[in-house]
N, C-alpha and C positions, 0 to 999 in steps of 0.2 A: 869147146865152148858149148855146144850141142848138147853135151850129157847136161850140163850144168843148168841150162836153160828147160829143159826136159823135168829136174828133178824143183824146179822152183815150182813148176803147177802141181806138185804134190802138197808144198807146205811144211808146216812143221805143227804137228800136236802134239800137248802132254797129256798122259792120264795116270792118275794118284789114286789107287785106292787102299784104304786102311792105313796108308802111310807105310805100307811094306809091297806093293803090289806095282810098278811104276811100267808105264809104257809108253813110247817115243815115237813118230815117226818124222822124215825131214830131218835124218841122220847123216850127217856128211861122212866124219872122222870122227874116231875115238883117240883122245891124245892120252892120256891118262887114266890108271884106274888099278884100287886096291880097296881093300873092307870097307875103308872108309871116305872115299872121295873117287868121284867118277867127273873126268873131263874132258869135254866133248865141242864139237863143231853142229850145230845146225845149219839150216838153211837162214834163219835169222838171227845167226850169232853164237859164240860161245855163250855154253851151258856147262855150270859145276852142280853135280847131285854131291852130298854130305850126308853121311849118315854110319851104321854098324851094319857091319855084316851082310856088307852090299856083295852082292853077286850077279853077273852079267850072264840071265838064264838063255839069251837069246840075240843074236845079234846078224843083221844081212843089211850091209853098208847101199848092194845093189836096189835094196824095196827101200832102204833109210828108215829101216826099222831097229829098233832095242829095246829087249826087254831085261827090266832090274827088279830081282827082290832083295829084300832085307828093311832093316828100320830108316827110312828118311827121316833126315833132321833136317835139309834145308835144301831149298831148291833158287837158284843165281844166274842168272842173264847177266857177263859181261854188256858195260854199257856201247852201245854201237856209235860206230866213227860219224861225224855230224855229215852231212853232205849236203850240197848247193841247196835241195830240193827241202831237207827239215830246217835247214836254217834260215829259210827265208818265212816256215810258219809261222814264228811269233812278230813278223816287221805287219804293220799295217797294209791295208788294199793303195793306198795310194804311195808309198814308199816304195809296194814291190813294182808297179805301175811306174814308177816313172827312174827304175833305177837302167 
């Protein structure tokens, strides 16, 4: 639980550039990946890259670093699991106050 705790104060960034240049950190797992679809775990949830001629130039699970080139065509955040604390953001001050 240590490591996992340790790798949350790092984050997760993405950076795009030219739409062929892509770099990641707050890399957990790599589940998937071929020319044209890349699927992955961050520290804030699955992440699908889309695109042609995707190539994984660089990868170190330990820094939660990836680097990809090729043509992006779309970048996807599965939606994350709801939990106590987001679904109490849209109730009112006084609904959450007196539950």
């Amino acid at each position: 639980m240590a490591e996992r705790e340790d790798a949350v104060q790092y984050g997760h960034t993405l950076h795009l550039a030219n739409r062929e240049a892509l770099s990641l950190t707050g890399v957990v797992h790599v589940d998937t990946f071929d020319d044209q679809e890349i699927v992955l775990d961050t520290e804030l949830g699955s992440l699908t890259v889309r695109g042609e001629s995707l190539h994984i130039k660089r990868l170190n699970l330990e820094d939660g670093k990836l680097e990809v080139a090729g043509t992006v065509d779309g970048i996807s955040y599965a939606p994350r699991p709801r939990t106590r604390s987001t679904s109490s953001r849209g109730k009112g001050w006084l609904e959450r106050l007196l539950r």
